[in-house]
C-alpha positions, 0 to 999 in steps of 0.5 A: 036155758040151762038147767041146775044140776043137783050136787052128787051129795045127796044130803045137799038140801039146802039152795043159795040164793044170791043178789038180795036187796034190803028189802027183801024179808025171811018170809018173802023167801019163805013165800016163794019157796014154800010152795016146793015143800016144807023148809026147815031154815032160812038163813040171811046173810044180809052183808052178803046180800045173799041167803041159804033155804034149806029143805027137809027133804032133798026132793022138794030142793031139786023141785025149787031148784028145776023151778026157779033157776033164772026165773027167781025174782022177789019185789022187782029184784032178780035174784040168783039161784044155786045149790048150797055147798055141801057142809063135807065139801066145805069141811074138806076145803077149811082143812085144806087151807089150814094145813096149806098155811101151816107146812107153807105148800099146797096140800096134794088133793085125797088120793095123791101123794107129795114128794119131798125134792128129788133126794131118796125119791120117795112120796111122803105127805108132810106127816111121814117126812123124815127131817121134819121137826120132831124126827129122830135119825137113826144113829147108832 
């Protein structure tokens, strides 16, 4: 059985919990987790049918999560078990998508620059592009 992997952002303290039925309660979670460490939220998202329980510490998460991984089930249900997106991960994908819809193009992944078409051959991102709306061409 494969284990769970704990992200590489050690402020990640929080596992999803995925398949929830109407009948499952905050402290029928808060019952099964407990017992890993001290929890300082429970949050459910009931339209989802899912919820995120969220650690104090970073070590009693990776216990839970070594612990119930495929092995979680609450009044019957088989529920399933993984680490919460990392709150930058998630920053970093909103922002992403909103400049994404706002120039029309993908956005280039950190590090990587976009060109603009073949014409003078330079890689600009979106900000330095030279006929974008706003520039001012040299003319004297």
């Amino acid at each position: 059985m494969a284990a769970l992997t704990p992200p590489e952002d050690q402020g990640v303290v929080a596992l999803w919990v995925g398949g929830l039925t109407a009948d499952i309660t905050q402290q029928d979670l808060r019952d099964a987790f407990y017992a890993y460490g001290e929890i300082a939220a429970v949050r459910m998202k009931p339209e989802r049918r899912c919820a995120l329980i969220e650690y104090t510490l970073r070590k009693s998460a990776e216990e839970a999560a070594t612990a119930l991984h495929r092995r979680l089930a609450i009044k019957g249900a088989r529920l399933k078990l993984w680490w919460a997106k990392s709150q930058q991960a998630t920053d970093n994908a909103d922002a992403r998508k909103y400049v994404s819809q706002a120039y029309g193009a993908p956005v280039p992944p950190p590090g990587e620059v976009a060109a603009f078409g073949a014409a003078g051959g330079a890689s600009l991102y979106p900000s330095m592009n030279p006929s974008a709306m706003g520039a001012r061409p040299d003319a004297r």
